[in-house]
Structures are given as structure tokens and as C-alpha cells.
C-alpha positions as CSV (number, residue, x, y, z in Angstrom):
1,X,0.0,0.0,0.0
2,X,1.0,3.7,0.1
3,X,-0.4,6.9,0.8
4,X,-2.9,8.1,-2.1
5,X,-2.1,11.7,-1.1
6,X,-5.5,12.4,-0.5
7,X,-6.8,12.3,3.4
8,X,-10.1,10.5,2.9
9,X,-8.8,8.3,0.6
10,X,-6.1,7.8,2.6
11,X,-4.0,4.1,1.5
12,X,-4.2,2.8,-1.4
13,X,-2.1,-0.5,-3.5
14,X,0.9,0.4,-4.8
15,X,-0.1,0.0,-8.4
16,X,-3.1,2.3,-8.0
17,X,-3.3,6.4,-8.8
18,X,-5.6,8.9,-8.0
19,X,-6.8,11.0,-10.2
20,X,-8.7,14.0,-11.5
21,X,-11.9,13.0,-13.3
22,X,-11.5,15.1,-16.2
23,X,-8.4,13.3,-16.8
24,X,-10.4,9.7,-17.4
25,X,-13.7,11.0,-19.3
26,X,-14.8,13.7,-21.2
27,X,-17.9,15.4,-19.1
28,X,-21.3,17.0,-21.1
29,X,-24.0,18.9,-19.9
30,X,-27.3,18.0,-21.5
31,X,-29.6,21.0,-22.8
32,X,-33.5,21.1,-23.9
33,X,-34.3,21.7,-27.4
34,X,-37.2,24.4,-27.5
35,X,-40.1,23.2,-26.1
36,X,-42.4,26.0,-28.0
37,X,-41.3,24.3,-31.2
38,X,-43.4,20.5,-30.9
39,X,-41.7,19.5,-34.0
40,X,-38.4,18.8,-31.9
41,X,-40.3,16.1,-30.0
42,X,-42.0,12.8,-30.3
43,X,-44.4,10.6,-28.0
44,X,-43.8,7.5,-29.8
45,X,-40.6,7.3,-31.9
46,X,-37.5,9.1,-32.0
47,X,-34.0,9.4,-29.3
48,X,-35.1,9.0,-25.5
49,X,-34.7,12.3,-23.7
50,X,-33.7,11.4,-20.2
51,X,-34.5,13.4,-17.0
52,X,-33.6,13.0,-13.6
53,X,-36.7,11.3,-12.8
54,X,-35.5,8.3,-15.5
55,X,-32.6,8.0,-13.4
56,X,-32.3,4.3,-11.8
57,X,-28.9,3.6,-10.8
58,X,-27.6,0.0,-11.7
59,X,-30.8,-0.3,-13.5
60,X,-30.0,2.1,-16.0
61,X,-33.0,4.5,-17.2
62,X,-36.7,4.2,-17.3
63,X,-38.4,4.8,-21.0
64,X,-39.3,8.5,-21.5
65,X,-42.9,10.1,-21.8
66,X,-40.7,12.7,-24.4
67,X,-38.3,11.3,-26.9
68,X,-36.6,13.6,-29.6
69,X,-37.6,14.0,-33.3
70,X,-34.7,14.0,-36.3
71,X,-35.1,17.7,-35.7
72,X,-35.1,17.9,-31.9
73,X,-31.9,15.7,-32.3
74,X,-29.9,17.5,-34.1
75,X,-30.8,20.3,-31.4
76,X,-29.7,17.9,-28.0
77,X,-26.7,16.3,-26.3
78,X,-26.4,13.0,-27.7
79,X,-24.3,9.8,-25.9
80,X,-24.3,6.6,-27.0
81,X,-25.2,3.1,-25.2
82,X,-23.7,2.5,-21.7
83,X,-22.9,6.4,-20.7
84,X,-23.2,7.3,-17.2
85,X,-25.3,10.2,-16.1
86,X,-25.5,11.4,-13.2
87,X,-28.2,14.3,-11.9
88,X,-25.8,17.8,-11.1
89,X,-28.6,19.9,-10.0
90,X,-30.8,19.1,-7.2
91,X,-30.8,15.7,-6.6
92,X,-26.5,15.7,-6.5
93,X,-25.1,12.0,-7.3
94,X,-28.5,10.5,-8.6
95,X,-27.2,8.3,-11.5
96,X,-28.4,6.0,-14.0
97,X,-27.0,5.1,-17.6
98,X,-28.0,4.8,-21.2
99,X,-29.5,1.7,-22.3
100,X,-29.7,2.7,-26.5
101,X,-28.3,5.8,-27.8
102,X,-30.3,8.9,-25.9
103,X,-30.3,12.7,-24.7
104,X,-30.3,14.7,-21.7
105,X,-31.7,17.7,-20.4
106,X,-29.6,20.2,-18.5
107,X,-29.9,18.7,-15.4
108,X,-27.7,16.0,-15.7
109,X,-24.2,15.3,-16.9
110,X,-23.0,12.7,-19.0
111,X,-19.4,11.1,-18.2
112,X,-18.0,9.6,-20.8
113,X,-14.8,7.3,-19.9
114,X,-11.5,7.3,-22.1
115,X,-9.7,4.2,-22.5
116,X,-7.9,4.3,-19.4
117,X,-11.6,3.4,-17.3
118,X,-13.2,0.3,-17.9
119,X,-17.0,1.3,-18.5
120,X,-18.6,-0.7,-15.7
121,X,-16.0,0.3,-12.9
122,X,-16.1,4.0,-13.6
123,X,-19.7,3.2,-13.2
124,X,-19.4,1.7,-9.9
125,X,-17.0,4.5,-8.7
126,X,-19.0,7.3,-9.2
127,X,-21.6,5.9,-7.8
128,X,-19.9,5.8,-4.6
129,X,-19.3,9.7,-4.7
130,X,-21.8,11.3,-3.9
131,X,-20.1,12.9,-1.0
132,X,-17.3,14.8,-3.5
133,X,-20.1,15.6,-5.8
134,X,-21.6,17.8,-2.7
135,X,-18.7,18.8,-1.9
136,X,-18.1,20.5,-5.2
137,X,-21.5,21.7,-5.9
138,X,-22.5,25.2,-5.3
139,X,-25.4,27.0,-4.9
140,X,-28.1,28.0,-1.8
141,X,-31.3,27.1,-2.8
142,X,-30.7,24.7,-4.8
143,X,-27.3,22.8,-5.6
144,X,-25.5,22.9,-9.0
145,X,-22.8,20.9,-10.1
146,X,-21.2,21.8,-12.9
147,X,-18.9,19.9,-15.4
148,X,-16.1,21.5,-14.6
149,X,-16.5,21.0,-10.9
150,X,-17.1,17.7,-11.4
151,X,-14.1,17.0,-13.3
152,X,-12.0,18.3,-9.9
153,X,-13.6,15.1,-8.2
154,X,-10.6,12.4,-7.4
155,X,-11.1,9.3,-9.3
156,X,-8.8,6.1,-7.8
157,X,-7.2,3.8,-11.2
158,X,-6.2,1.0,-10.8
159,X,-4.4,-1.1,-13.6
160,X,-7.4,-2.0,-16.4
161,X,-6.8,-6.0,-15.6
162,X,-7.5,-5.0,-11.7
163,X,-10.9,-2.8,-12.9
164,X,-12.5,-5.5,-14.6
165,X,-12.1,-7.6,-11.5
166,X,-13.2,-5.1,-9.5
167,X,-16.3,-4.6,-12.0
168,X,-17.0,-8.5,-12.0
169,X,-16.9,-8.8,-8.5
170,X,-18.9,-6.1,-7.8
171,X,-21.2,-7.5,-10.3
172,X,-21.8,-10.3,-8.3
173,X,-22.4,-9.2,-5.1
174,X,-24.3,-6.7,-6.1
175,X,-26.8,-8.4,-7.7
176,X,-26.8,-11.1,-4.6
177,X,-27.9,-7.9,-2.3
178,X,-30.4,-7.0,-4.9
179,X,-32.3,-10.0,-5.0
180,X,-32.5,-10.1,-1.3
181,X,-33.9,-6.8,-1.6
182,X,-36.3,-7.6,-3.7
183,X,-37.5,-10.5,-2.4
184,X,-37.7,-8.8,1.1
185,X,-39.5,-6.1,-0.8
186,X,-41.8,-8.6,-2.5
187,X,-42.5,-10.1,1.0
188,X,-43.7,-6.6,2.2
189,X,-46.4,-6.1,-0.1
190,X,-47.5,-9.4,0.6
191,X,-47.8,-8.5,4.4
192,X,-49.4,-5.7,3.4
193,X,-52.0,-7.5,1.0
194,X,-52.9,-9.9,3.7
195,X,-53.0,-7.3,6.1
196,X,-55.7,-5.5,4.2
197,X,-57.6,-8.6,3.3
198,X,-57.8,-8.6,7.5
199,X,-58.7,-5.9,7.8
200,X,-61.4,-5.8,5.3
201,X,-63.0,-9.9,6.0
202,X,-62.9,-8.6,10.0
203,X,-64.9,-5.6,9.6
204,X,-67.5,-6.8,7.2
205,X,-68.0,-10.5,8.4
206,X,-67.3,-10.3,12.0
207,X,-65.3,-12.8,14.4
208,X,-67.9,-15.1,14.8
209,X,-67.5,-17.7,11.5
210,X,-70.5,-19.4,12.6
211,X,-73.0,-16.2,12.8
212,X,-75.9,-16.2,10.5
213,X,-75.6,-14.0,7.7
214,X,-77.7,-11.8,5.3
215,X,-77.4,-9.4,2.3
216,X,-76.1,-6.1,2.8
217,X,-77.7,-5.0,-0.5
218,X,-74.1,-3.8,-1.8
219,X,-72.8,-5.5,-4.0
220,X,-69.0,-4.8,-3.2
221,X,-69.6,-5.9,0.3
222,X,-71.7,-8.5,0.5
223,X,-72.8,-10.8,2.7
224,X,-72.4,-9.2,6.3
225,X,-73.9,-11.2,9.9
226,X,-77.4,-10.9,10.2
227,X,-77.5,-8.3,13.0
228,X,-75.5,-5.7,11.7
229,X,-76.6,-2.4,10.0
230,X,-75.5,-0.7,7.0
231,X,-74.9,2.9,7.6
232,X,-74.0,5.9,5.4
233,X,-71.2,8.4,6.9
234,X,-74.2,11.1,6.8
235,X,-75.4,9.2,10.1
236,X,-72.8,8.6,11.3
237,X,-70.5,12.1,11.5
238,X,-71.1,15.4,11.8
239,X,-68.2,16.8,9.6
240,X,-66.7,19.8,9.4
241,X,-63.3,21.6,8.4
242,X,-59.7,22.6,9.2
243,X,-57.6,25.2,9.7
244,X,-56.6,27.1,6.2
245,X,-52.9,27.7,6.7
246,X,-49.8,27.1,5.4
247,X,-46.2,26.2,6.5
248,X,-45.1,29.5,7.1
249,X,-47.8,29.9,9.9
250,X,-46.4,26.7,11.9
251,X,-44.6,27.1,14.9
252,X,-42.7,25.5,17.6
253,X,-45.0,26.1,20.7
254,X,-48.7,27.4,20.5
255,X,-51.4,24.8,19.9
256,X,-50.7,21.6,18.5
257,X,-52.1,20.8,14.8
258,X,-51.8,18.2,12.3
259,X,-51.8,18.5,8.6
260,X,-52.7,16.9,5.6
261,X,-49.2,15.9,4.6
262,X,-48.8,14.2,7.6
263,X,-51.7,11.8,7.5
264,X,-50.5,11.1,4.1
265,X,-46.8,10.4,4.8
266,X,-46.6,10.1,8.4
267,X,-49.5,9.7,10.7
268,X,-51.8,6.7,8.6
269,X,-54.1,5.5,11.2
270,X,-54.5,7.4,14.3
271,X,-52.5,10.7,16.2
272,X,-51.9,10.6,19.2
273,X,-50.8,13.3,21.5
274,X,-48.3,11.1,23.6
275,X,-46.6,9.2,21.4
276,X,-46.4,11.7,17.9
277,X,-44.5,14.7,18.1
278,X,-47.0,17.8,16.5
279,X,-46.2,21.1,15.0
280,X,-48.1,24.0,16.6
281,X,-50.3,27.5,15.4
282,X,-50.6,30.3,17.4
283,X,-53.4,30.9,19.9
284,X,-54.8,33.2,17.9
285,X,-56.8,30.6,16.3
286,X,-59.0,30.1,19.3
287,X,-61.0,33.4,18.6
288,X,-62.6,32.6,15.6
289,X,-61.6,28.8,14.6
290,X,-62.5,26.7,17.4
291,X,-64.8,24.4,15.3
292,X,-61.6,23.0,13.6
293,X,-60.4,21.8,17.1
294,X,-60.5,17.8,17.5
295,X,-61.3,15.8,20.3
296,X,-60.1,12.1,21.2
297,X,-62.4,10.0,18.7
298,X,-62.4,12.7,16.3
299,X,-61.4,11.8,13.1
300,X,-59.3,14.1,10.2
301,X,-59.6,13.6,6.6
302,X,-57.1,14.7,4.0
303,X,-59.1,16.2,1.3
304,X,-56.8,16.7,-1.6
305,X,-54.3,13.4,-2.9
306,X,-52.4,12.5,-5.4
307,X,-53.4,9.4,-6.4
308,X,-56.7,7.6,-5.9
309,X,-55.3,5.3,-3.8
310,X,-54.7,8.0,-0.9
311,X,-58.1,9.5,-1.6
312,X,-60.1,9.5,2.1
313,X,-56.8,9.0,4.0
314,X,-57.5,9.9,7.4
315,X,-56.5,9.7,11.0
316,X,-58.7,9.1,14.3
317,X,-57.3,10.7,17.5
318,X,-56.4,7.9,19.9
319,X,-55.3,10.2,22.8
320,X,-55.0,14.1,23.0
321,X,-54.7,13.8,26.7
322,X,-57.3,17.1,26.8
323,X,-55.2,19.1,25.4
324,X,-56.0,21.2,22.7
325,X,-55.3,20.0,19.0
326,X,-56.3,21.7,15.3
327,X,-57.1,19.9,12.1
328,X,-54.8,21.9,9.9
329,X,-54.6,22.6,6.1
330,X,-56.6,20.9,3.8
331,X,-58.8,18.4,5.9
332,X,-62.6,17.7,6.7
333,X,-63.2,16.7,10.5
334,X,-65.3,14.2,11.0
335,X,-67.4,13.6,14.7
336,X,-69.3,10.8,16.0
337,X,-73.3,11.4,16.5
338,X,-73.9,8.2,18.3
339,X,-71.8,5.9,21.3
340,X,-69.4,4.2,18.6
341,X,-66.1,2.5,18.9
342,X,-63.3,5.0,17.0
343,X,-60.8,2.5,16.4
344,X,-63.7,0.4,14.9
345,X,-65.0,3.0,12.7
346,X,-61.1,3.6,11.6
347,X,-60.5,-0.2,10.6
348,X,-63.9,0.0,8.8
349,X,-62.9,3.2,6.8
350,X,-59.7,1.0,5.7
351,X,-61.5,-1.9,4.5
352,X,-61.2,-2.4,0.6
353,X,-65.2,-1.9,-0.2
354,X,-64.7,1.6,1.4
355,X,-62.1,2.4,0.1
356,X,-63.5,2.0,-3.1
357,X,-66.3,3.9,-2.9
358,X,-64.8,6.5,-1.9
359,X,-61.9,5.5,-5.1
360,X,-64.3,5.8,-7.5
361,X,-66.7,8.8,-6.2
362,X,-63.7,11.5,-6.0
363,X,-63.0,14.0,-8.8
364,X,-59.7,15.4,-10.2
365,X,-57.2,14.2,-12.3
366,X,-53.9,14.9,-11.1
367,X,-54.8,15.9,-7.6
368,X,-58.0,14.3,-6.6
369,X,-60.2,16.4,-4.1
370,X,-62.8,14.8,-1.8
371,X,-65.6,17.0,0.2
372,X,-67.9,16.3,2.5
373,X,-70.3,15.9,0.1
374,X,-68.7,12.5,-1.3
375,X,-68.3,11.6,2.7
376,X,-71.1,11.6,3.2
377,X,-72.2,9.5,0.7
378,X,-69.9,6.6,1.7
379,X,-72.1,3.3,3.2
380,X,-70.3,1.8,5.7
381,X,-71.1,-1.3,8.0
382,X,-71.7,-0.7,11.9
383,X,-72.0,-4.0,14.3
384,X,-73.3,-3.6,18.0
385,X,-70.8,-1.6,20.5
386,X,-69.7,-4.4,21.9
387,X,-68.5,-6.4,18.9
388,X,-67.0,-3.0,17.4
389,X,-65.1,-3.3,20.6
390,X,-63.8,-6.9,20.1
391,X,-63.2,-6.1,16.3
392,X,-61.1,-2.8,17.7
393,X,-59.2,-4.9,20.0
394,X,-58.4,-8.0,17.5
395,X,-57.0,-5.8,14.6
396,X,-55.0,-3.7,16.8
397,X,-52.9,-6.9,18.2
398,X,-52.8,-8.5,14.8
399,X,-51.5,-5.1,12.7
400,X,-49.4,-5.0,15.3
401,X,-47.6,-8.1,14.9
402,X,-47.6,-8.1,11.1
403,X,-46.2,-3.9,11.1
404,X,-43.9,-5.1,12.9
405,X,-42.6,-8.1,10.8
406,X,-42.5,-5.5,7.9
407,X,-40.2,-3.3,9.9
408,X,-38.2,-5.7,10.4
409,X,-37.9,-6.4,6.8
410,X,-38.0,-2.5,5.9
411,X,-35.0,-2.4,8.4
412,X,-32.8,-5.3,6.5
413,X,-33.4,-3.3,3.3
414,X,-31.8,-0.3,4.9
415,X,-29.0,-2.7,5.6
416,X,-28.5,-4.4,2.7
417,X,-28.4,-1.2,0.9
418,X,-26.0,0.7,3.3
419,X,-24.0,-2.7,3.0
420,X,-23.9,-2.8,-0.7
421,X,-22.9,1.3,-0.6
422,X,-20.1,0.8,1.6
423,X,-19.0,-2.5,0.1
424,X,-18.3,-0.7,-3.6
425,X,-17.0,2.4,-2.2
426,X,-14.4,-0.1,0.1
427,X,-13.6,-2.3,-3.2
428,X,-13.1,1.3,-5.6
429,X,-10.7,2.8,-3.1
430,X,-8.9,-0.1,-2.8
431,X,-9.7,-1.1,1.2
432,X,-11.1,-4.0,-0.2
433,X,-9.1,-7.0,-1.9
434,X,-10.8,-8.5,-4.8
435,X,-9.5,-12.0,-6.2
């Protein structure tokens, strides 16, 4: 070994150098032919026209919604098969490479190796530098890396026999941690799927597989036992609205309030005031907003999503410990009229027949809105207090156990992947012997 001459780098084998990367490849920003001029581009045949979101690693590039006409072509940046590119503003280090001969816009760089790099290694090394890429972007708001920054990143080289081992090894064992992420990732959804089709055979058919049963008179339910009731959400809520504000008006004491974007991202089933760490609005709000306070059993609907799928997402307030909490931006509040279990009414909102009422009843078409209007439209299924109870108390301890399983495997993807960064970055700078 002997000292690179670079501190992070630190040793490296004798027969390795370190170099600059505009020394190995020859580095090209992308552009966009005019977009005013439709003649440039193509829907269905012509050159791909990447874009950061095409970007997908060792996978190389999704297809494109845009490709580039003989006209636009002659306007782009043009690489051929197998070039790296990697995103240089905003999402720093995002890579991904050409599968067929394709453009770029001018958000990402192409880095095309000389003969000294073997393809696949070059590859492999840049994608363990993400860190020098941030390092040598600039920029505030938003951070730009530009080509001739990024050919002042240090690039290790070893001898070209030593690269293609490197590339082959890394080959392997890369796609070894891949398929064990995938098949843990496979394995998820199915915990997920069964954990929905729990959800949704408990809270329509009850515990009881020897109960009599009867028509519901909806079709996408079913058969449901014979002394339950059908119910719309009309009956069964009085709704009402949040707060409108945005995230300039949060703050870090004042009264606590939850948001939209949380119920879709973070909070899925339930808030509660002990365990979930809230944002906050000012008191002010009290004087003429109280009606978008919540109360424990309350429930908050998001009423804009992106997708069907997330259309009616909502959140029941399992403790709030009387403190006072606000149903922020974009929601509809939702309270009981009757003595009903919350957590019951929550699992019964998640089952799959709900769901897709309320699926196909929202309007919009790349944000889809739902009112109370459509809420209360939705028919839901309501068993006696004291079965909703049961039903509450089942699901809980079952989700439980199977959220936990797929933390457990959401956890070993985080550690394969960490494994299989630190693995290549160890085997480019030489820390790692490959045979």
C-alpha cells in the first residue's frame, strides 16, 4: 500500500493512482431543445430524452414520456449506449445510464470514460461519490454541479486487468444484495395485501364464522352477519373543516395541529398526542376557529391526494390527553353522533369496499379532491358496540404483529443497501481486496 495523497482516501495498493476525473472521461452537460417548437419532439418514436426522474442507478433509465424528433436531435446532447449520467442539479449523485443511444436535459451530466476506465468500474465508482459531488456543488437554494466541478472530483485507477475484476466482482455481489432486496421487498407487499384482506373480512364478516348471515344490499360488500346495520357516513358524522394555513404559519409552541401531509406520509391511522411529536399554530386561532379543534375519537380527513389510492386517508385521535389539537390545512373533520367504537370506525374506513367507494366517487385528475359531500355519501357497515369493541381490540394486536414483521424487513433493506454502498466504495478505493 501507500499513501494516495489524499486524506479521505487515505492508503491505497501500490499499483493504484488517484486522479482528476476530467483526466479519465470527457464530461457533457445536457440542454432542452425548444419546447415552443413541438416539432423537436416525439411521443412514440425518435431518441429518448432522459431526466432526472429516469434515473435508476444499476438499473439504468426508465423509457421517456418525451423522446426527440430527427429535428429535436440534431438540437440535443447525444451519448451513445452504456454512458453514465449522473443528476448535477438538485438531486446531487443520482445516476443511472443509457441503455440505447439517448439525450439529456440540462440537469444531468454525461461522463463519458476514455480508454484508461473500464465502462462498468467508472460506473461503480462514481456511484460511490456522492459525497465529492456535494462537496463540489454550489449553490443555496438549490445545488448545481457543474462539469467543470465535477471534473475536480478524485477518481482512484487502478491497472485496467484489476478494474474488470473489481467490475465482475462487484457484479456479483451486487446483484446477490439486490435479489434479497427484492425479495424482502416482494414479502412486504405481501404482508401488506394480507393485512388489508384482514382488515377488510374482519370488519365486514365479523369474528364469529358461525354467525348467521344476510345481504347487505351492496354489492362490493356482500354478505355481512345478520344483525348488523348498514350505515351511510351522513349518520354517522357530523363533519366539518380545518384550519386554512400554510407552513409559514407553523410554529414551535402554540397549539398543537396536524396537517394533511402528515396523514398522508406520516400519521396513517390514528395521532396521538403522547406518542407523535405535532407542529403547533398560534393561539390566535382560538377566537374565531375553534370548530376545527378535534377531540379524542375525532377523526381528520385529507381532502386533496395525489393518487386515488390515498383519496379519504384519514387519522382518528387515539389520545390528545385534553389538550387542545387543530385539524390543519386541507382536511374535513369528521365527529361521531352516536356511542361508537373510533378505532372500529377507523378499521372499517380502511376496508377495501370503502375504500373504493370513496376511489371511485372522488374528482380530479392529477390531484384528486374529496368533500364532504362525497363523505357523506360513503355506506359503511356498523356491528353492535360491543362487537365493534372486540373487532377494535383484534386488529389492533394483529396489525401490530404483522407492522412489525414489515419493519423488520424495511430495516434489513436499509442494511443491505447501506451494506452494498459501503461494500463498492471499500472495493473502488482499494480497502477491499478482490480475487
Amino acid at each position: 500500500m501507500k499513501d494516495s495523497g489524499v486524506e479521505w482516501i487515505g492508503e491505497i495498493p501500490e499499483e493504484w493512482e488517484v486522479i482528476k476525473l476530467k483526466n479519465v472521461s470527457q464530461i457533457i452537460t445536457g440542454n432542452t431543445p425548444s419546447m415552443n417548437n413541438e416539432k423537436n419532439y416525439s411521443s412514440n418514436e425518435g431518441t429518448p430524452w432522459i431526466k432526472p426522474d429516469n434515473l435508476l442507478g444499476f438499473n439504468g433509465v426508465s423509457q421517456t414520456k418525451e423522446k426527440l424528433s430527427g429535428r429535436g436531435k440534431k438540437l440535443g446532447r447525444i451519448v451513445p449506449k452504456n454512458t453514465l449520467l449522473i443528476c448535477a442539479i438538485g438531486s446531487i449523485g443520482k445516476f443511472g445510464y443509457t441503455i440505447e443511444e439517448s439525450a439529456f436535459n440540462q440537469q444531468i451530466n454525461a461522463i463519458i470514460f476514455n480508454k484508461k476506465v473500464v465502462n462498468k468500474y467508472g460506473r461503480y465508482y462514481m456511484s460511490a461519490q456522492k459525497e465529492q459531488q456535494f462537496n463540489y456543488a454550489n449553490g443555496n437554494v438549490v445545488q448545481i454541479l457543474n462539469s467543470s466541478n465535477q471534473g475536480r472530483i478524485y477518481f482512484t485507477l487502478p491497472p485496467k486487468s484489476q478494474q474488470k475484476s473489481i467490475a465482475n466482482f462487484l457484479d456479483k455481489k451486487v446483484s446477490q444484495i439486490d435479489n434479497i432486496v427484492s425479495k424482502t421487498k416482494e414479502s412486504i407487499e405481501e404482508y401488506k395485501k394480507y393485512k388489508q384482506s384482514l382488515i377488510t373480512e374482519t370488519v365486514t364478516k365479523g369474528l364469529d364464522k358461525n354467525v348467521v348471515m344476510k345481504d347487505s344490499g351492496i354489492e362490493w360488500i356482500g354478505d355481512i352477519p345478520e344483525h348488523w346495520d348498514m350505515v351511510k357516513l351522513r349518520k354517522l358524522f357530523k363533519f366539518g373543516s380545518g384550519l386554512t394555513i400554510t407552513k409559514s404559519d407553523l410554529r414551535d409552541q402554540g397549539i398543537r395541529v396536524i396537517n394533511y401531509g402528515e396523514i398522508h406520509s406520516k400519521y396513517k391511522f390514528d395521532v396521538d398526542i403522547n406518542r407523535d411529536k405535532l407542529k403547533c399554530v398560534d393561539e390566535s386561532y382560538l377566537d374565531n376557529r375553534k370548530s376545527a379543534l378535534v377531540n379524542k375519537g375525532d377523526f381528520i380527513f385529507c381532502d386533496t391526494s395525489e393518487d386515488r389510492e390515498g383519496s379519504g386517508n384519514c387519522v382518528v385521535v387515539r389520545e390528545h390527553n385534553d389538550k387542545l389539537l387543530f385539524a390543519g390545512s386541507h382536511t374535513v373533520t369528521a365527529r361521531l353522533r352516536s356511542r361508537q367504537d373510533p378505532i372500529y370506525i377507523r378499521y372499517m374506513l380502511m376496508a377495501s369496499p370503502i375504500k373504493e367507494q370513496i376511489s371511485s366517487t372522488v374528482v380530479g385528475i392529477k390531484v384528486y379532491s374529496i368533500t364532504q359531500a362525497i363523505l357523506k355519501t360513503i355506506i359503511g357497515v356498523l356491528p353492535p358496540l360491543k362487537e365493534q369493541k372486540s373487532i377494535a381490540s383484534y386488529l389492533d394486536k394483529k396489525c401490530n404483529e404483522i407492522d412489525k414483521l414489515i419493519s423488520s424487513k424495511e430495516k434489513l433493506i436499509i442494511e443491505m443497501e447501506n451494506y452494498k454502498r459501503s461494500l463498492i466504495y471499500e472495493t473502488v478505493n482499494g480497502k477491499r481486496e478482490v480475487k
